[in-house]
C-alpha positions, -999 to 999 in steps of 0.1 A, spaced: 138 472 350 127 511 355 143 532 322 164 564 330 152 596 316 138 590 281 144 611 251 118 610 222 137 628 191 115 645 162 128 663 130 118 695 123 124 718 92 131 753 113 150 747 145 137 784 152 100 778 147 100 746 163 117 761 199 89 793 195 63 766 191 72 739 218 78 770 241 49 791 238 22 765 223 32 738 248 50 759 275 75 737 275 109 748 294 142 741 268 175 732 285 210 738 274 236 763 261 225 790 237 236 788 200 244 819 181 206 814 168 193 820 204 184 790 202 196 758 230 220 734 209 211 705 211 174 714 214 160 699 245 128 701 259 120 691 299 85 670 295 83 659 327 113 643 353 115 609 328 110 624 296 126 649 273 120 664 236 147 663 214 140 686 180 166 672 154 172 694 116 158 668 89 194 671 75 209 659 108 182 637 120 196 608 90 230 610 110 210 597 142 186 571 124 213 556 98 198 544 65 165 552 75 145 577 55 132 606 75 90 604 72 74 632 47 54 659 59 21 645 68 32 606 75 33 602 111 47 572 126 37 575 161 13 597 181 27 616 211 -2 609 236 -1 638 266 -25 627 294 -39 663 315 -61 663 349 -95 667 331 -115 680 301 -107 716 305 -71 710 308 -75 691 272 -94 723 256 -70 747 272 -35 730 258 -53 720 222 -62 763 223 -29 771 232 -7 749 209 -37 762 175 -29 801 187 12 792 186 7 775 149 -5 738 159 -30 722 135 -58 711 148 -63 668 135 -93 663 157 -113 694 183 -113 682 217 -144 657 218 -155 626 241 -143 597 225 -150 559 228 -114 558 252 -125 593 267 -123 630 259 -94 641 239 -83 665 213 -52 659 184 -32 685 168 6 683 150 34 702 157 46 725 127 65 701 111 34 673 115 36 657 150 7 644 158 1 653 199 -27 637 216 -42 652 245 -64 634 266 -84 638 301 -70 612 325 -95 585 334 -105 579 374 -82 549 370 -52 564 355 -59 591 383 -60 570 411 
């Protein structure tokens, strides 16, 4: 069974900061009608043709999870994993997303799996960005 598009949701503090950061530090293009804020509502980001980024206020995000507690700043409960052409495209989105506000969890390295470089978002999402292998590219 193939899944639609897929939506990954995250809360975020400041619906503001988070759009500035997912915009410029990822260059990521968000879709929708303008709020009064100037700022899409809902907030959707286009990842790719089967993805999309939903960025959720904490205060509203409870109203989507039910009874489950929103994480605190610094727990992450998953890692978005980004996979780019090759090593420079790994240094050059870690750079981009630090200069736009990102914090930097691990600088772009080889690893056992392959070379790859961590940040979070503003509110603490941990991105990982990681060269494609020659298998996963061909």
């Amino acid at each position: 069974m193939a899944l639609a598009t897929v939506t990954v949701s995250l809360p975020v503090a400041d619906r503001m900061r988070a759009y500035t950061f997912y915009r410029d530090g990822l260059g990521l293009e968000a879709v929708g009608k303008l709020a009064e804020d100037g700022v899409p509502e809902p907030l959707r980001f286009v990842v790719n043709d089967g993805m999309r980024l939903m960025l959720i206020p904490t205060g509203g995000f409870g109203w989507v999870i039910g009874d489950h507690t929103v994480a605190e700043p610094g727990s992450s409960e998953c890692v978005l994993a980004v996979p780019v052409a090759d090593e420079s495209d790994v240094d050059a989105l870690v750079a981009r997303a630090v200069r736009a506000g990102a914090g930097t969890v691990s600088a772009p390295a080889r690893r056992p799996w392959g070379y790859a470089g961590a940040f979070t978002d503003p509110d603490g999402h941990i991105w990982l960005v990681q060269a494609r292998t020659a298998a996963e590219a061909g």
